[in-house]
C-alpha angles and dihedrals in degrees: 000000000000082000092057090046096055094050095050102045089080088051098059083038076055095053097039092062091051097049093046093045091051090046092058087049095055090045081052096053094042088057094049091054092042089049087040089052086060094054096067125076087213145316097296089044085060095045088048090054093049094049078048085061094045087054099045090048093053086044104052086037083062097051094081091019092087134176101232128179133205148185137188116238141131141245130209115263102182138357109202103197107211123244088215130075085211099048115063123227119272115243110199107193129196134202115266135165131219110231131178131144124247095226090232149090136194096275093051105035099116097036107031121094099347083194087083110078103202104217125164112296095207082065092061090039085057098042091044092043085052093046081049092058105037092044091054091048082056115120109247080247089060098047093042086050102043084045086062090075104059092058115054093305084098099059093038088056094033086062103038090060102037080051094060097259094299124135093210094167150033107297099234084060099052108127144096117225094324115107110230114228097215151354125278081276120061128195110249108248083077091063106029087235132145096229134031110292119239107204120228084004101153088052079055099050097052087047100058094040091065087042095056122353095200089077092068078073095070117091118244095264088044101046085047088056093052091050086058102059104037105026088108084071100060135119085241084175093075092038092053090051093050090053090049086050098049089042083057102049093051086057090050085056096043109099115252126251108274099182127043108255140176128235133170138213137184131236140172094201138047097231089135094066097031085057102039120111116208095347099318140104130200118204104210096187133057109276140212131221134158135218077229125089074180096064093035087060100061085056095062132058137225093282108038143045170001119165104207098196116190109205105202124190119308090033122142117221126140120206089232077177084099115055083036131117085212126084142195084028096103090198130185128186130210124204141264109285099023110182114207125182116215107235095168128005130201103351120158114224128187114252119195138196110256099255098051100116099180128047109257121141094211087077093043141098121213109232116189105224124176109200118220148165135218119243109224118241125259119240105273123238138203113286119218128246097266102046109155118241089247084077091064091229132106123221086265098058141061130270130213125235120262108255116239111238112283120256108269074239092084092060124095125201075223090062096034093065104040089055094059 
């Protein structure tokens, strides 16, 4: 019996300090309710603060859940420029993806970021599969050409043509406010080429050859050389037109839009409205938009202003994304003489972070947009001989047709007002 009694006396000590620990820890819990009782104005109050938790947790759960859209698409690896005038130029390409977020989540969808149009993905994935296609059937002398433009070609055209068609400078010099990034000639990492890169080179060639035709005896590395050291003395003006008439004649071979979709550009600046006639505003030059509100929006600043340009069927744009040194610019490029009717001018949206799940302006930026849609192009007919250099064509290409004045119905007291 004594033996029974020892072995049970350090299970009731056992018990004992269970029983008094869970009892501290009931005197503990009953403290914290009655404190967090007294934290809480009321019993709304304390509803309200848990629906606070609830937000603060989705919110912070869509910071990294994000809606995210991509396309297949490719970038260039390396471009090998041929030694030889018989032989082309050999394009590598590599596999690449287009990727942007949709600013939204399933809370915020109808409310969030209104900048972002949501149109059917399956259109963009139809348009960009057939860019793929068309781009990679273009000859090496297209895609050297058309390359020509993402890297300073833009700004040497752009001012040609807004100067009247007039080379008034050294041609290293050409540009408005824009800083150029290089010379004529760019190093060849831009590129991925194997060789220095001469910017609008096949225009120069055909050039030169008109000029002497002596020089078409020259082999491609020597007539390259040559271009180097003499390319400040020459007429830049015909050169310039011939680019603008090969850059034509690609667009005239890019499939048209089939399916209406919705493209952006930045802008610090409202020219398309200041320059716009009835309700319509022609583009002279070659111009840039993105897939990406994202991307537009680091082109603006904090006044002015989003272009939301919607291309219908029959429209002309070519994804230049793909043949461009740049990424994550998702650029597209629209052609010479783009006609753009202005739907909406000069209207502030609100623009949220991601991860704001409910409306509310005092988490919102104010972002200007003007709302547009390209015209489609006429069918182009035969220019004469004699056709000036204002209509962007040579003796050799097509012109379009000059466009009748647009119905006043195209014209907004909205836009109306902005453009004054």
């Amino acid at each position: 019996m004594a033996s029974r009694a020892t072995q049970a006396s350090p299970n009731s000590k056992i018990s004992s300090n269970i029983k008094a620990s869970l009892l501290e820890g009931l005197y503990r819990a009953r403290k914290n309710i009655e404190r967090n009782k007294d934290i809480y104005m009321d019993s709304e109050h304390e509803l309200l603060c848990e629906y606070y938790k609830k937000y603060t947790a989705l919110s912070k759960q869509f910071e990294s859940d994000k809606i995210k859209i991509s396309y297949n698409t490719f970038k260039i690896d390396k471009h090998i420029l041929s030694d030889s005038h018989s032989k082309p130029d050999q394009i590598i390409f590599k596999d690449f993806k287009i990727k942007f977020e949709a600013f939204r989540n399933k809370y915020n969808n109808k409310f969030i970021n209104e900048l972002y149009v949501s149109t059917n993905p399956e259109d963009y994935a139809e348009w960009i599969e057939e860019q793929n296609k068309f781009i990679r059937a273009m000859s090496p002398e297209e895609i050297y050409t058309l390359r020509c433009h993402t890297h300073d070609g833009d700004i040497i055209a752009n001012y040609f043509i807004r100067n009247g068609f007039v080379i008034d400078k050294h041609i290293d010099d050409v540009g408005y406010e824009i800083q150029r990034k290089s010379t004529l000639i760019v190093e060849k990492a831009q590129f991925k080429s194997n060789r220095d890169y001469i910017l609008f080179y096949y225009q120069i060639k055909e050039y030169l050859y008109k000029k002497n035709a002596e020089l078409s005896k020259l082999t491609r590395i020597e007539l390259e050389e040559y271009i180097k050291d003499e390319y400040n003395t020459f007429d830049w003006g015909k050169i310039l037109l011939l680019y603008i008439r090969d850059i034509n004649n690609i667009f005239e071979k890019c499939p048209s839009v089939k399916k209406t979709l919705v493209i952006y550009r930045g802008s610090n600046d409202d020219y398309y409205l200041k320059n716009s006639t009835r309700g319509v505003h022609i583009t002279k030059t070659l111009s840039s938009h993105t897939l990406n509100p994202k991307v537009a929006i680091g082109y603006a600043n904090i006044q002015c202003c989003i272009m939301r340009v919607k291309l219908s069927a029959g429209c002309k744009a070519i994804l230049i994304d793909n043949i461009s040194g740049y990424e994550e610019e998702d650029e597209i490029l629209l052609p010479f003489n783009t006609k753009y009717y202005i739907d909406y001018a000069r209207h502030s949206i609100n623009y949220y972070k991601n991860n704001i799940i409910c409306p509310d302006e005092t988490m919102s930026k104010k972002i200007t947009v003007t709302d547009l849609t390209v015209i489609p192009p006429r069918r182009p007919r035969q220019a004469s001989a004699s056709a000036s250099p204002s209509q962007y064509y040579s003796a050799k290409s097509k012109s379009s047709a000059s466009a009748s004045p647009t119905s006043s119905k195209y014209y907004s007291a909205a836009s109306a007002a902005s453009s004054k």
